[in-house]
C-alpha angles and dihedrals in degrees: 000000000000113000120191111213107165115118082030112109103237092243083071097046096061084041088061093046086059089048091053098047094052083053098053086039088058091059104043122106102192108079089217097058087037092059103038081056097049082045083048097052091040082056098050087050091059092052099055094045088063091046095043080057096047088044108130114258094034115108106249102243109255115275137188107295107246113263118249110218108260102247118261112252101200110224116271117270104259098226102207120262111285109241108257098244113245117240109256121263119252132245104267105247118274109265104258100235111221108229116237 
């Protein structure tokens, strides 16, 4: 079976796909085979309803805005320990003075 799709917008033509695989479901006499085409045709109608979405001329749904990299904050710069400041020295001890 030769189908022409040229001048059809893709969204149709998976549209068209679906159509075609319930009718040969419908005439299909194996469950198993009944069921892989109606999977099938679920699946072709999943594809042209995201098509149908992306479809030129239609506004994108809104999505998550992109993320902008948080800005690097460089470490901080580790200043060596302070010197713990030595007490200060006492006055050395007035001479004793012998008495005369």
């Amino acid at each position: 079976m030769t189908v022409l799709y040229g001048s059809l917008p893709d969204s149709q033509i998976w549209a068209e796909k679906a159509t075609a695989l319930r009718a040969a479901a419908a005439r299909e006499r194996d469950a198993v085979a009944q069921q892989t085409l109606l999977c099938l045709a679920e699946d072709c109608d999943a594809i042209a309803g995201e098509i149908e979405a992306q479809q030129p001329g239609k506004p994108k749904p809104p999505g998550n805005p992109p993320q902008k990299p948080e800005p690097e904050i460089p470490p901080p710069i580790d200043e060596p320990p302070r010197p713990i400041p030595s007490p200060r020295p006492e006055p050395p001890p007035v001479p004793i003075r012998a008495r005369k």
